[in-house]
C-alpha positions in Angstrom: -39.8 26.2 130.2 -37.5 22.9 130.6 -39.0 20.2 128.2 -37.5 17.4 125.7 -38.0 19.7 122.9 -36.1 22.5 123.6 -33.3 20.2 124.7 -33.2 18.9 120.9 -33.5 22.1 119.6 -31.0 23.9 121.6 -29.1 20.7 121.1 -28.8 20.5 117.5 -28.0 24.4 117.2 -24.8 23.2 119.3 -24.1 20.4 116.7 -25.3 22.5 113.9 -22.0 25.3 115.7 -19.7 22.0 116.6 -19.6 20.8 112.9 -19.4 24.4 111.0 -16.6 25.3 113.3 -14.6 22.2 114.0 -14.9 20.2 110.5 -11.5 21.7 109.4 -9.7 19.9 112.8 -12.1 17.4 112.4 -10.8 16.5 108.9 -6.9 17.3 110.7 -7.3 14.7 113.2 -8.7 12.3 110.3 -5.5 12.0 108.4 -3.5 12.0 110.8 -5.3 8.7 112.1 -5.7 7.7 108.5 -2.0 7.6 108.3 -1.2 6.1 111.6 -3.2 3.4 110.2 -2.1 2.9 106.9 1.5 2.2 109.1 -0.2 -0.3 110.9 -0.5 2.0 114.4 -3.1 2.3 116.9 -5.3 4.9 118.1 -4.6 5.6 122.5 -7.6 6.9 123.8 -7.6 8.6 127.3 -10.1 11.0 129.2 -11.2 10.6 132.9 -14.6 10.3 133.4 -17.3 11.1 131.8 -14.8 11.8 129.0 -13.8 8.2 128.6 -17.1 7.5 126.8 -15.6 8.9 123.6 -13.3 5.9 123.3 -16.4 3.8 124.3 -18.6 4.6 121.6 -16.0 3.9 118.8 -14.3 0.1 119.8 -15.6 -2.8 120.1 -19.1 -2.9 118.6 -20.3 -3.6 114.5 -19.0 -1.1 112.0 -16.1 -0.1 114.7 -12.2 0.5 113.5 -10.0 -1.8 115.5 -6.7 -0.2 116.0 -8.5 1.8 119.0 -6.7 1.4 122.1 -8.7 2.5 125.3 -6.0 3.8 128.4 -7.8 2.5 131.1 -7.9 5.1 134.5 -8.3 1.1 136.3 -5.1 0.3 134.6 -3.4 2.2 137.5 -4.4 0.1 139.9 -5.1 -3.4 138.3 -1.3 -2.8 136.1 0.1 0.1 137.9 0.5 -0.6 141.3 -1.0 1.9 142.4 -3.2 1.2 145.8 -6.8 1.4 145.4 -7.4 3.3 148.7 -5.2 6.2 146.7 -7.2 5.7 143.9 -10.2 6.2 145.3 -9.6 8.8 148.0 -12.1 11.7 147.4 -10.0 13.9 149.2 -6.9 13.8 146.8 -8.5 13.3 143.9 -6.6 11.2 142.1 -7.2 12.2 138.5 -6.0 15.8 139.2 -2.6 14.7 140.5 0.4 15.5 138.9 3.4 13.6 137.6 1.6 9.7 137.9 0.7 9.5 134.2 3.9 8.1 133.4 2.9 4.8 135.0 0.0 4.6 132.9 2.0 5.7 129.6 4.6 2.7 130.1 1.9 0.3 131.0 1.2 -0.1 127.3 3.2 -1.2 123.9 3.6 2.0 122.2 5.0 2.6 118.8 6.6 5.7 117.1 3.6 5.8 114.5 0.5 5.6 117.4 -1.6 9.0 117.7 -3.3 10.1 121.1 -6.4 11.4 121.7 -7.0 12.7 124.9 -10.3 14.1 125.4 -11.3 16.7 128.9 -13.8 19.0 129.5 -12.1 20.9 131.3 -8.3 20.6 130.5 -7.0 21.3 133.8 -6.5 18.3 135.6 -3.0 16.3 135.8 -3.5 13.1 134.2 -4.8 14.4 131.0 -2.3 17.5 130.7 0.9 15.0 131.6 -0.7 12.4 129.3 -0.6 14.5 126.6 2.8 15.8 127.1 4.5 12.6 127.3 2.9 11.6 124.4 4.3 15.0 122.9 8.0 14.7 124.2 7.5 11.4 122.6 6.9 12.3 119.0 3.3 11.4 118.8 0.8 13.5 117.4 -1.7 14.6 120.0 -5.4 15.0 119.0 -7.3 17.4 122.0 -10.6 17.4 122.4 -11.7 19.7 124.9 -14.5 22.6 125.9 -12.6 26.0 124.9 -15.8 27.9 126.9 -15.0 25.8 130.2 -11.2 25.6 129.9 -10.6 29.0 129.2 -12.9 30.3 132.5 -10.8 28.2 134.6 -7.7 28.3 136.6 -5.3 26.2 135.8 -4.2 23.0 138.3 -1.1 21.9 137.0 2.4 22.7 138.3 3.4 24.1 134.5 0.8 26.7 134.6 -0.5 24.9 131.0 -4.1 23.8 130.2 -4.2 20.4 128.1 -5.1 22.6 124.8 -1.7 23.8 124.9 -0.3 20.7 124.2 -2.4 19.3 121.0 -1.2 19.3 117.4 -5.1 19.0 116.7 -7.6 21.2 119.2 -11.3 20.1 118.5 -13.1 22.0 120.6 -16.6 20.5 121.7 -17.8 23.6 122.0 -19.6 22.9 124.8 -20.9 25.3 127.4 -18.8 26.4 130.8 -19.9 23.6 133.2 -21.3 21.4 130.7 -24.9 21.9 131.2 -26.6 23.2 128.5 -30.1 24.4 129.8 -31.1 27.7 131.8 -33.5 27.3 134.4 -35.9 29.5 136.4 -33.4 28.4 139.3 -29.5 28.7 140.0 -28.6 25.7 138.2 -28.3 25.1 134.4 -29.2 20.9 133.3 -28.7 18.4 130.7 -25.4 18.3 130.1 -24.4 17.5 126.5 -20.0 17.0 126.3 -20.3 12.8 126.0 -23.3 13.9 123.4 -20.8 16.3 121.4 -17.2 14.1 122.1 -19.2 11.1 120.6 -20.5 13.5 117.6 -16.2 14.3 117.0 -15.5 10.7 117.0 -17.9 9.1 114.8 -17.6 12.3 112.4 -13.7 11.3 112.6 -14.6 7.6 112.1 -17.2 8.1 109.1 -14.0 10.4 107.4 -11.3 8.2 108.2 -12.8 5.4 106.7 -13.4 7.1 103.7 -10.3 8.6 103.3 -8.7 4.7 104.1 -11.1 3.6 101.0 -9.6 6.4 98.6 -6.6 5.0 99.7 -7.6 1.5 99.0 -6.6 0.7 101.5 -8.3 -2.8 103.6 -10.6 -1.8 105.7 -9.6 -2.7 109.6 -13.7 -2.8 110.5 -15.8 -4.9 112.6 -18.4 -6.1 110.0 -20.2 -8.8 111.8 -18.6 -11.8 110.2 -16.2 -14.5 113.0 -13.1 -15.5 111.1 -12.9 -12.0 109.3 -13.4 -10.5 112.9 -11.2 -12.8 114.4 -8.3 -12.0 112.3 -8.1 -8.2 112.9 -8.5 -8.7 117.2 -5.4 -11.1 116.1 -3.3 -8.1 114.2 -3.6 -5.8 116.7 -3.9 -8.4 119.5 -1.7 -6.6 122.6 -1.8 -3.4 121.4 -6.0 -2.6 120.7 
């Protein structure tokens, strides 16, 4: 039977499994952003997507770090060049392309001490992958965040043969099921899909741990807290870059 209930409960058994087996990368992808930070670097963000929600939920909004930096997939066209009818053709779909990231990457002022995060589902497609390995070849650490069920039942897209796991320093799997959906049904289908509930779960778990470890650190908090001039001045530090 398909009710609200044994979505929750099914649910947090996946949270309960996410945390237990992912709070070691967890706390890996933490420092590393702690000491990005600390050398005054930024955070790039990029998923297609639903996947882009993960850098939704943690910029912008009370109690949020500021050195987050959100690659826009619009940036392509609105920055890039790139036309919108190719953009937007569903029958080339234009996040699964190959070797285009690159005018994304050099839209954006990138320093030496930045980290990625680069968050898919399914870790096949070419933005993500070639995102990831430029930021790689570049000397950045790379945080992944992907499904290891749903990557590893699929065949790969990209020319290199290489699924966007293979390219992380960090791997925080979402552990998510294959095709996202998390409930059986009497039917063919499977519903309620739960990777933007789980990606969002990694980032604020991140969030809540980096800030503590920036407090051991003593280090000045660079948090939204509500008050203008306060506010004001960190949007100014990173202003360009976050």
């Amino acid at each position: 039977m398909i009710d609200a209930k044994r979505f929750k409960d099914e649910l947090y058994d996946l949270l309960n499994t996410l945390y237990d087996s992912q709070k070691e990368n967890i706390e890996a992808a933490a420092q590393a952003i702690k000491d990005c930070i600390e050398k005054e670097g930024v955070v790039h963000v990029f998923g297609s997507g639903h996947s882009v929600g993960l850098g939704i939920d943690i910029k912008d909004r009370l109690g949020a770090l500021v050195p987050i930096h959100i690659m826009e997939m619009s940036d392509f066209v609105t920055k890039g060049g790139v036309p919108v009818e190719v953009f937007m053709d569903r029958h080339d779909i234009f996040e699964r392309k190959p070797n285009v990231a690159g005018k994304l990457y050099d839209l954006y002022d990138i320093k030496p001490q930045d980290v990625f995060i680069v968050i898919s589902n399914s870790g096949i497609n070419g933005i993500v992958i070639d995102i990831a390995d430029l930021a790689k070849r570049n000397g950045h650490k790379v945080i992944i965040i992907t499904s290891m069920k749903h990557t590893l039942a699929e065949e790969p897209r990209h020319p290199s043969g290489k699924k966007l796991y293979e390219f992380g320093d960090i791997v925080i799997d979402n552990c998510g099921p294959h095709g996202d959906a998390l409930l059986e049904t009497d039917g063919v289908a499977k519903v309620c899909s739960v990777s933007s509930i789980c990606n969002n779960c990694i980032a604020q778990s991140m969030a809540a741990r980096i800030i503590e470890l920036l407090q051991n650190d003593n280090y000045e908090l660079p948090v939204l807290n509500g008050d203008k001039a306060h506010d004001e001045a960190l949007k100014k530090k990173y202003e360009g870059r976050a």
